[in-house]
C-alpha positions in Angstrom: -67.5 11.2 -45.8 -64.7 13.3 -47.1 -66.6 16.3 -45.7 -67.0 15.3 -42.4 -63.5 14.7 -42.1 -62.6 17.7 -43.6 -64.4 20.0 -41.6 -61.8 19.6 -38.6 -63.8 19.7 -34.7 -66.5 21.3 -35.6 -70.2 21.9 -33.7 -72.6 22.5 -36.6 -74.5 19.4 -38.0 -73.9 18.4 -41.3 -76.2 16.7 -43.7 -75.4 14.8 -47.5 -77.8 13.2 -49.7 -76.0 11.0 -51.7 -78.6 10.2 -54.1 -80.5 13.1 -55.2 -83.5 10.6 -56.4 -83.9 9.5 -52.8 -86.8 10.8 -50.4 -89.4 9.8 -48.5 -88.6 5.9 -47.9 -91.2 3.6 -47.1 -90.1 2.2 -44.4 -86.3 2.1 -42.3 -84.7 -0.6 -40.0 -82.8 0.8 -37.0 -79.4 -0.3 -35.7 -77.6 1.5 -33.3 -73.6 0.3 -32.6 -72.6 0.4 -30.4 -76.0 -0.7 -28.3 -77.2 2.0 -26.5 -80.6 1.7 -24.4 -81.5 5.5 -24.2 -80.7 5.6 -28.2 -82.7 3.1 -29.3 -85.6 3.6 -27.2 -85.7 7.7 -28.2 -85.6 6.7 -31.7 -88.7 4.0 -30.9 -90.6 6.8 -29.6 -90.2 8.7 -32.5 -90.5 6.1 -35.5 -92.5 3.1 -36.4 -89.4 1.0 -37.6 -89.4 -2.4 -39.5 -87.1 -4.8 -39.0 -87.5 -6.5 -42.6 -87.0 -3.1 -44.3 -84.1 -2.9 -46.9 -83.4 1.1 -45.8 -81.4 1.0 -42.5 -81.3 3.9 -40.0 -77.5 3.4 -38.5 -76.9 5.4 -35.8 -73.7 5.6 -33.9 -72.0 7.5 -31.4 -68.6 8.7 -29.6 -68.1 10.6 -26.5 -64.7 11.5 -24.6 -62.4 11.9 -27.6 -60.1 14.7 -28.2 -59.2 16.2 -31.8 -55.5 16.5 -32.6 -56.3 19.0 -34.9 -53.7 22.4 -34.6 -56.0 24.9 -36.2 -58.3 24.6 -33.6 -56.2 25.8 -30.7 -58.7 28.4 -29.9 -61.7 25.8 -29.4 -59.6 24.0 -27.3 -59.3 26.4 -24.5 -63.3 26.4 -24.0 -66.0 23.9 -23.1 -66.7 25.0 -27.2 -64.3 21.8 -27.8 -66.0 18.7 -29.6 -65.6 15.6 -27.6 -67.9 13.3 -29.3 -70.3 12.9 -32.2 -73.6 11.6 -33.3 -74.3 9.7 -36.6 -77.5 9.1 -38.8 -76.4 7.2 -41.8 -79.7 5.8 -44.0 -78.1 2.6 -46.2 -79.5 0.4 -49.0 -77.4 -2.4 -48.9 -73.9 -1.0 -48.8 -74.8 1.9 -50.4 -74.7 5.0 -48.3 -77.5 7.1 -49.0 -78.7 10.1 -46.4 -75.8 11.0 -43.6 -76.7 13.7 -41.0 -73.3 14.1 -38.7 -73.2 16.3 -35.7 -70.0 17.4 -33.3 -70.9 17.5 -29.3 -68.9 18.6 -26.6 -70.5 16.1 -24.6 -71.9 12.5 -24.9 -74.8 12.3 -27.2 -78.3 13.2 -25.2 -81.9 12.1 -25.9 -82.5 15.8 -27.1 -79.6 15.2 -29.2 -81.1 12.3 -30.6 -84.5 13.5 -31.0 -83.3 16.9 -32.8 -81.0 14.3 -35.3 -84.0 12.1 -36.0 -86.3 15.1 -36.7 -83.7 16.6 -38.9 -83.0 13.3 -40.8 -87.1 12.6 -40.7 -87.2 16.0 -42.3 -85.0 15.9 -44.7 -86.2 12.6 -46.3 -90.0 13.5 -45.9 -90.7 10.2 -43.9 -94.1 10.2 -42.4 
């Protein structure tokens, strides 16, 4: 977490395994707060997921928030600005295992979703 925050409003996606013994799950249980139709059904399309499984998938979002931030004075002249964010946290239990975070300068699209997913399916080698 201390990453994400310290990385001001920035655009790039960022990525953190927490447990460097942790790949290819078996299985992961999708939540998405708050609710968002277009989210969950994207990530449907996509995965297979199980609702009994002990790895959850928690995806969240943010759009229309500003950053406060006065190194980034520059950014905030241009449409380059960060208004929101997309999250992929993978959890067992309350454990925070796998975390894929992305800046947007808009509110979170499918293709947004679907290029998260496919990074975070990636990087854990689920099938």
């Amino acid at each position: 977490m201390t990453l994400i925050f310290l990385s001001g409003c920035n655009d790039n996606a960022m990525t953190k395994l927490y447990d460097k013994n942790f790949s290819n799950p078996s299985c992961l249980r999708l939540i998405v707060y708050p609710t968002d139709a277009i989210i969950e059904s994207s990530m449907n399309e996509l995965y297979s997921f199980d609702k009994e499984c002990e790895y959850k998938l928690q995806v969240s979002k943010k759009a229309g928030i500003t950053c406060n931030s006065t190194h980034n004075v520059g950014k905030k002249t241009t449409s380059q600005f960060p208004s929101g964010y997309l999250k992929m946290d993978v959890t067992k239990g309350a454990k925070i295992v796998y975390s894929y975070y992305i800046d947007l300068t808009h509110a979170p699209t499918k293709s947004n979703v679907e290029d998260a997913f496919l990074r975070v399916k990636k990087d854990l080698k689920l099938q």
